[in-house]
C-alpha positions in Angstrom: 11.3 84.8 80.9 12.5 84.1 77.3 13.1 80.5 76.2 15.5 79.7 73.1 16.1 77.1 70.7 18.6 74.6 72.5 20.0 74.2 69.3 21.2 77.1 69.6 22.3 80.1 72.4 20.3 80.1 75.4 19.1 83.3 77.3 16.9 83.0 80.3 16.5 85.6 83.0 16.1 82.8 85.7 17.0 79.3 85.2 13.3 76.8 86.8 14.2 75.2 89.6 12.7 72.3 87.8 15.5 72.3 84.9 18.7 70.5 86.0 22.4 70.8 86.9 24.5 68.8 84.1 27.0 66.5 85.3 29.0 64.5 82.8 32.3 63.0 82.7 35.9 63.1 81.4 35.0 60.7 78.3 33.4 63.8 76.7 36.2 65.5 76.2 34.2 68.5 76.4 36.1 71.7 76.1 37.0 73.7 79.5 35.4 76.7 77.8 32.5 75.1 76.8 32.7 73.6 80.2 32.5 76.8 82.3 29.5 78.5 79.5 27.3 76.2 80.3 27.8 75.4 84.2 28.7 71.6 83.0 29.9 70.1 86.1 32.1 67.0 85.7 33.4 63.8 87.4 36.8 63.6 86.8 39.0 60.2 85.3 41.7 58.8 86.7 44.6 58.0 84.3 47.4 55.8 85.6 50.9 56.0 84.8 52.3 53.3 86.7 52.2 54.2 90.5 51.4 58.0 89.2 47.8 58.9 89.1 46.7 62.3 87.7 43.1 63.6 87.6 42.4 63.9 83.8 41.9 67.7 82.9 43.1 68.7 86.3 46.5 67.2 86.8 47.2 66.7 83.7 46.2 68.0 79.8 45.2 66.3 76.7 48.7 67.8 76.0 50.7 66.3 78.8 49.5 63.3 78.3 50.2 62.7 74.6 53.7 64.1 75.3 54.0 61.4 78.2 52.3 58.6 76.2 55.2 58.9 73.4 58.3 59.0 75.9 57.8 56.4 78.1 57.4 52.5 77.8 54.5 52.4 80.7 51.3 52.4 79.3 48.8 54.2 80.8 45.4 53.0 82.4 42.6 54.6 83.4 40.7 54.4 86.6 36.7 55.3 86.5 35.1 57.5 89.5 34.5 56.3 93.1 30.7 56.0 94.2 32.2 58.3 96.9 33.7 60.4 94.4 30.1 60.0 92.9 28.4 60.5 96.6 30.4 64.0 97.1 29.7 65.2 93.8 25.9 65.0 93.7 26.0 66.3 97.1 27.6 69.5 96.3 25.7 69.9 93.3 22.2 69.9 94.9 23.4 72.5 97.3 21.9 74.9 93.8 18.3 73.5 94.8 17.6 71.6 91.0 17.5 68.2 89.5 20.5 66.6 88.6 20.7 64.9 84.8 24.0 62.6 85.1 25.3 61.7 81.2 27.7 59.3 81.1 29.8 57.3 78.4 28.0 54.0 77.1 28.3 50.8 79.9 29.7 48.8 77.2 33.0 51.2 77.5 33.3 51.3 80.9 31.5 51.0 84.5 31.1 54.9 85.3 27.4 54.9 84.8 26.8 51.7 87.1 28.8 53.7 89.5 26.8 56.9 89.0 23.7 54.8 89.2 25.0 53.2 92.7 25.9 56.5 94.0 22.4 57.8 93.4 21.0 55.0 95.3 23.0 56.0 98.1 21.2 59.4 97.8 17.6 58.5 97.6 16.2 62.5 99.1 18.0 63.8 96.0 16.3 64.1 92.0 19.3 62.2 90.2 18.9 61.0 86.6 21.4 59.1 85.3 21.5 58.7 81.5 23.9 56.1 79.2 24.5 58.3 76.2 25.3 54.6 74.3 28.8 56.7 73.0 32.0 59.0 74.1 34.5 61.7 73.0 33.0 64.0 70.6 29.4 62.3 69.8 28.7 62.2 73.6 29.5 65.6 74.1 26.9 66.8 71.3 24.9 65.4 74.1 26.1 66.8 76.4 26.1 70.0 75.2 22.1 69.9 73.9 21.3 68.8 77.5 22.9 71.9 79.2 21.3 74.7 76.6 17.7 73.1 76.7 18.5 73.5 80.8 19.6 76.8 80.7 16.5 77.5 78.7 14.5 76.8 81.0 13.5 73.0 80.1 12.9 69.7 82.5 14.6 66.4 82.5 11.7 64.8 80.6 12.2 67.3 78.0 15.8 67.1 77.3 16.0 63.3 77.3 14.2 62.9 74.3 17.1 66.0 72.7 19.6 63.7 73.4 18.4 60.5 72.3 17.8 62.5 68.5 21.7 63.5 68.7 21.9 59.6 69.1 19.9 58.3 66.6 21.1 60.7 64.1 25.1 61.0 64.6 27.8 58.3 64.5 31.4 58.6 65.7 33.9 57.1 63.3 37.9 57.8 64.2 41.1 55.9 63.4 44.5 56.0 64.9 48.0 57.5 63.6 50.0 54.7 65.5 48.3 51.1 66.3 51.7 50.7 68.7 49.4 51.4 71.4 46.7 49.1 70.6 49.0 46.8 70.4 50.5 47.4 73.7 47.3 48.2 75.3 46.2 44.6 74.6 43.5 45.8 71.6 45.0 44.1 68.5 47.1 41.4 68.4 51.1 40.9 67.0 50.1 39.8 63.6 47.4 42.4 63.3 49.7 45.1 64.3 52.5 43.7 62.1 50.6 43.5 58.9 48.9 46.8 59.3 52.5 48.8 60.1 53.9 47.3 57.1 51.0 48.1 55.3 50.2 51.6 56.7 46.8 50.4 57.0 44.9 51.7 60.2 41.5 50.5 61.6 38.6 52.5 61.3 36.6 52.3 64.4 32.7 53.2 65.6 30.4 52.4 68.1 27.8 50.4 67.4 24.1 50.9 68.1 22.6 47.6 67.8 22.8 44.3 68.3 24.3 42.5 71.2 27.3 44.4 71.4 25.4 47.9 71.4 27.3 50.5 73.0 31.0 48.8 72.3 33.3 49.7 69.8 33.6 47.5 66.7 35.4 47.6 63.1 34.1 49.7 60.4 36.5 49.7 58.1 40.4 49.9 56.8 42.0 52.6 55.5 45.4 53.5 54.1 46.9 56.5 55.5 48.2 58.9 53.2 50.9 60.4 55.5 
């Protein structure tokens, strides 16, 4: 057997049985793609419009629901996985006879690791990890994605924890937003904020922090003036 660099592409002519199956979910935003390369198996979201509920990346696309989000005046919630949903998963995922490593979005954002970490409970014959990546989107799927080439190459849960934890340390998220209407609708800023900040064209730039007591949440990191 040949073991690569998780950094970069994996090649192993039999994966351990000790090395794990990588579930994650939606919050990733992991590409299908990239999805599918590396056997990433995922949880799915639930995003609400109104009384219609659409698995996200299976009912719907990023694409769809942009397009949906700007022509109508429902705005959309989202609904985190059952522990059933959670239960059936893991279930069908041990049928491959490895470890599970479950990498979730940070528990300040939402429940879905409590509920992974409840569902594992439930499941107490199985090897479930579940690990708070303390982020989401893009910076959790670096994560995500240096878990499931360490396992294809061949390395244990013990090992890849520590991978993720560096892609932590030493990355931040920082985005902003083209239109605060939805903020503002979705209850995140209030009237005046929004007011002030469309007739200034200036847009928050947002992060999530790493310490302190609101670790794991997002917070202000700035203004900035968009140039469009």
């Amino acid at each position: 057997m040949r073991v690569f660099s998780p950094r970069g592409d994996c090649c192993v002519t039999h994966i351990p049985a000790y090395s794990p199956v990588i579930v994650t979910d939606a919050a990733c935003d992991l590409p299908p793609a990239v999805k599918e390369q590396y056997g990433v198996r995922m949880a799915t979201l639930k995003i609400l419009f109104g009384s219609e509920s659409y698995r996200s990346g299976i009912d719907i696309s990023h694409a769809e629901f942009y397009r949906r989000l700007a022509q109508r005046d429902v705005h959309p919630s989202t609904s985190q996985p059952t522990v059933p949903d959670f239960v059936s998963l893991y279930q069908e995922v041990a049928q491959e006879g490895r470890p599970i490593l479950s990498i979730h979005l940070s528990e300040g954002l939402s429940g879905t690791v409590n509920v992974a970490r409840q569902a594992a409970r439930e499941l107490p014959n199985l090897s479930i990890t579940i690990h708070d990546c303390g982020t989401l989107s893009a910076a959790m799927a670096i994560q995500v994605i240096t878990a499931a080439r360490a396992a294809q190459a061949g390395y244990s849960v013990e090992q890849i924890i520590p991978l993720m934890r560096h892609d932590y340390e030493h990355g931040d998220l920082l985005f902003s937003v083209d239109d605060l209407s939805y903020l503002h609708r979705g209850g995140r800023i209030g009237s005046v904020r929004y007011q002030i900040g469309q007739a200034l064209n200036i847009k928050p730039i947002v992060t999530v922090t790493k310490t302190g007591p609101k670790a794991g949440t997002y917070v202000s990191a700035g203004r900035a003036r968009s140039l469009g």
